[in-house]
Residue frames as qw, qx, qy, qz and C-alpha x, y, z in Angstrom:
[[0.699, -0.423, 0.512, 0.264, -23.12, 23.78, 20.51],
 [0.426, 0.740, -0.220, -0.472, -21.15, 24.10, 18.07],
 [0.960, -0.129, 0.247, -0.020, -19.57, 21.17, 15.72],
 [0.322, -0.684, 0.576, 0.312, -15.86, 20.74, 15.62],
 [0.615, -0.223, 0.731, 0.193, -16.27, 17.91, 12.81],
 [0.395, 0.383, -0.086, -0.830, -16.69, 19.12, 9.71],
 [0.802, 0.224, 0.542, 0.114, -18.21, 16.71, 7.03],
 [0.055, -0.362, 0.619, 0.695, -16.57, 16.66, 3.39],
 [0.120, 0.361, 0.872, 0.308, -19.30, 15.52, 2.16],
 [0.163, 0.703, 0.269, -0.638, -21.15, 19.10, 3.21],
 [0.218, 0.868, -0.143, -0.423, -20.11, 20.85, 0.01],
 [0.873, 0.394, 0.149, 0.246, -18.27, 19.59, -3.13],
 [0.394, 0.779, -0.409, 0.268, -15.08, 21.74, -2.64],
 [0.415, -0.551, 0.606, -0.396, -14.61, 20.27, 0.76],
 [0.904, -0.024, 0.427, 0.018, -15.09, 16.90, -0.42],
 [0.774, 0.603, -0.172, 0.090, -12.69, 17.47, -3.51],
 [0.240, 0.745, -0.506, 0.362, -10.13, 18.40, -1.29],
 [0.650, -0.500, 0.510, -0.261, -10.53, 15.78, 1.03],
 [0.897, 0.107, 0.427, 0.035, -10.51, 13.24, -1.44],
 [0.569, 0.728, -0.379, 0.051, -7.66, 14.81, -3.51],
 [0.840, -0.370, 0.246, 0.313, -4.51, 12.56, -2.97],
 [0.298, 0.887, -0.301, -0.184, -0.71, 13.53, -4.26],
 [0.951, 0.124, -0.247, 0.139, 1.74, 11.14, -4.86],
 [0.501, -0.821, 0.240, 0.133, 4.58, 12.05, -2.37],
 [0.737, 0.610, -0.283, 0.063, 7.59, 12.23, -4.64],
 [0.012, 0.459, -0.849, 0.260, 10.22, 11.21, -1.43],
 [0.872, -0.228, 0.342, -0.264, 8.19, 8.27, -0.83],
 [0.291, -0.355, 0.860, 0.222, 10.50, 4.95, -1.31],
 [0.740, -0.010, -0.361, -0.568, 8.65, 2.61, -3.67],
 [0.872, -0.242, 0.111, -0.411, 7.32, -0.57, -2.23],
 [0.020, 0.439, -0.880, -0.183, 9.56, -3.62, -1.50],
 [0.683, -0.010, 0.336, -0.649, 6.92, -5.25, -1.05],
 [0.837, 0.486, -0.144, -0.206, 7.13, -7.43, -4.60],
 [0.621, 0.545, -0.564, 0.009, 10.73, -8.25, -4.11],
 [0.377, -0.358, 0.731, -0.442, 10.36, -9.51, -0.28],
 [0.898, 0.165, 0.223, -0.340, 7.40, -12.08, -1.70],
 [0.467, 0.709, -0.492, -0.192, 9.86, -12.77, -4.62],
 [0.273, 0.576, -0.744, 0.200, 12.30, -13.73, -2.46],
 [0.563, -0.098, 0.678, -0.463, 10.36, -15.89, -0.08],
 [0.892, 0.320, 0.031, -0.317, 8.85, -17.57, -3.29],
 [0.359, 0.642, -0.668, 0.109, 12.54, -18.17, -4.67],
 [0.037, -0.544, 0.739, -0.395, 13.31, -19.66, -1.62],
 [0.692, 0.041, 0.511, -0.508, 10.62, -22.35, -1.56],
 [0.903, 0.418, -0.054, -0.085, 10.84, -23.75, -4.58],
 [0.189, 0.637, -0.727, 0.173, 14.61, -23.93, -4.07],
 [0.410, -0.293, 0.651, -0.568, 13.83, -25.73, -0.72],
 [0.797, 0.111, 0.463, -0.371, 11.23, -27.97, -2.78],
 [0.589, 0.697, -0.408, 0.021, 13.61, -28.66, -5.40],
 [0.079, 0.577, -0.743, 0.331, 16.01, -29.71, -3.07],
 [0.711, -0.069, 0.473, -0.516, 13.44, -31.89, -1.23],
 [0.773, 0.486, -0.101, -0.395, 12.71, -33.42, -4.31],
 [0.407, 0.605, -0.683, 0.036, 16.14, -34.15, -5.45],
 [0.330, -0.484, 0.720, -0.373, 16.63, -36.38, -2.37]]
């Protein structure tokens, strides 16, 4: 029987090339940083305002 899975870890070109990553040059960059941002913004605004009262 033969096996259909190969390991990358068999051989050191087959693991270089599994574990080679490019950086995908249409990828968007994360909003990630300016979604938190804004959710932080908005809390201290909110507890600012709390405050004030």
């Amino acid at each position: 029987m033969s096996d259909n899975n190969v390991d990358p870890s068999g051989n050191t070109e087959a693991f270089r090339a599994f574990t080679r990553t490019t950086p995908d040059p249409t990828a968007a960059p994360s909003k990630a940083p300016f979604v938190i941002g804004g959710v932080v913004a908005v809390v201290l605004i909110a507890l600012v305002a709390w405050l004030a009262l």
